[in-house]
Each structure stands twice: as C-alpha cells, then as structure tokens.
C-alpha distance (Angstrom), angle and dihedral (degrees) to the residues before:
residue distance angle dihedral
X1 . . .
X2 4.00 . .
X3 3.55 88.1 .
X4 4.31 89.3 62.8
X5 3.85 89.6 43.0
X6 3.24 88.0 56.9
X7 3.65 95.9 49.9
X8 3.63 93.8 50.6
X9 3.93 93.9 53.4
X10 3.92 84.7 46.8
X11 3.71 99.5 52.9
X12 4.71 89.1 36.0
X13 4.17 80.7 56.2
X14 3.92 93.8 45.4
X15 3.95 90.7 46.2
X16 4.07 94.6 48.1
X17 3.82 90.8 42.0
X18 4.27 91.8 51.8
X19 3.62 86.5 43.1
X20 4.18 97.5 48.9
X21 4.37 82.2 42.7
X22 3.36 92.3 53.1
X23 4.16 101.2 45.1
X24 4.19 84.2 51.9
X25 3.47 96.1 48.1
X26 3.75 94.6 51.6
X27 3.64 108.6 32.8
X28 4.17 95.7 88.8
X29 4.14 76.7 55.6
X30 3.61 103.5 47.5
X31 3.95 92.9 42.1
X32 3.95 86.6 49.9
X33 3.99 84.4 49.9
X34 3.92 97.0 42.7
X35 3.95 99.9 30.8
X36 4.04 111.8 -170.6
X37 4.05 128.1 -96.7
X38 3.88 85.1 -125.8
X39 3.58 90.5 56.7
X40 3.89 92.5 55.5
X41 3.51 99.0 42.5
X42 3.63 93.9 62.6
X43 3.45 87.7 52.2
X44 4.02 86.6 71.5
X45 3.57 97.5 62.7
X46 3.68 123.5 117.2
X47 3.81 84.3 8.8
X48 3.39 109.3 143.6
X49 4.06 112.6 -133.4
X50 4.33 138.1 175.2
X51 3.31 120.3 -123.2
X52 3.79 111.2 -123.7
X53 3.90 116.0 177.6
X54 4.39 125.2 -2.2
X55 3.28 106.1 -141.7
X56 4.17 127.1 -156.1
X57 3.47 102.2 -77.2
X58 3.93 84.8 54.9
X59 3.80 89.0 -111.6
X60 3.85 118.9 135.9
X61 3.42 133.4 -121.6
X62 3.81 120.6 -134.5
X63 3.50 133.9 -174.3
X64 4.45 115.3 -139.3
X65 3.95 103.6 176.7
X66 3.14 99.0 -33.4
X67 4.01 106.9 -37.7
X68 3.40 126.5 99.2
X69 3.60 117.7 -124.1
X70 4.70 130.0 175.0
X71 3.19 117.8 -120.3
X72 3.62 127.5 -171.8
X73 3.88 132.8 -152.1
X74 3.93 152.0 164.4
X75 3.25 95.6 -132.0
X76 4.27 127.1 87.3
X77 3.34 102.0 -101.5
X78 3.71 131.8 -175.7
X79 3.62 146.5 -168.7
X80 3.96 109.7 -71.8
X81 3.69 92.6 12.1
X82 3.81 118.1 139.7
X83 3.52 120.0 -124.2
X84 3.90 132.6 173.0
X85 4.01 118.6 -136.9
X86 3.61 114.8 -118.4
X87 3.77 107.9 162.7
X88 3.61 153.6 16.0
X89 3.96 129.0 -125.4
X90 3.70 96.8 177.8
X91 3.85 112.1 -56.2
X92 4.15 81.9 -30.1
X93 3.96 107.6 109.1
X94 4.02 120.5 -130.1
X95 3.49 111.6 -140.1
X96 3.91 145.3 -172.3
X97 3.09 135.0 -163.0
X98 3.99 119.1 -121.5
C-alpha cells in the first residue's frame, strides 16, 4: 500500500515538474506569438494621422492602417486636419494639431 502512495506522489511531482518546464521554455515563444496591446499602442505615438469624421461627443475619428481609432484633443480640430498622436487615455488617442 505505501509502495502505491508513493507511486502516485512520484508520478503528481513528475507531471507538475514537465508542466512548470514546459511553460518556461515556451513563454519567450508564446509572447512573440501573442504580443501585448500595450506593446502596440506605443507603437502609435508620434504617428501622424487625418482626421476623418467628429462624432457627437466631439471626439475624432482616425484612421491607423486601416482601423479606426478616437482621439481626443484641446485643440479646434476639423475634418481633414492633420494631427500628430502624442498620448494615450486608455485605448482613446491624444492628439495635436500640427
């Protein structure tokens, strides 16, 4: 009876110590594969974008390859203007005008 008990706690050990090997050894991969939202939102800054409609709330709407994004800003902007991104409030863009 001891000898199955210890067994069991043998093969539990083995399985959790595969399973910890396993997460280490693939974590630089699966961050490579899944990337972060963080990560890409920095990417925006400085971008410079055109502002294409201003919707009720007097936010604007950009487009960033292809996807539409709000942006907010002090500044009077219009339709077509150009403004530059220099900030995030959440997944709300900061802009100003150039």
């Amino acid at each position: 009876m001891y000898i199955w008990l210890g067994v069991l706690i043998f093969l539990v050990f083995t399985v959790i110590s595969f399973k910890i090997l396993f997460i280490i050894l693939t974590r630089k991969f699966t961050k490579k594969v899944r990337g972060t939202k963080d990560d890409h939102i920095e990417t925006l800054r400085g971008r410079l974008v055109q502002i294409r409609k201003i919707n009720k709330e007097n936010k604007f709407e950009v487009s960033i390859d292809g996807k539409y994004w709000l942006g907010t800003s002090d500044d009077n902007l219009k339709i077509g203007d150009n403004a530059i991104i220099i900030g995030f409030n959440d997944l709300i863009l900061i802009l100003k005008k150039i």
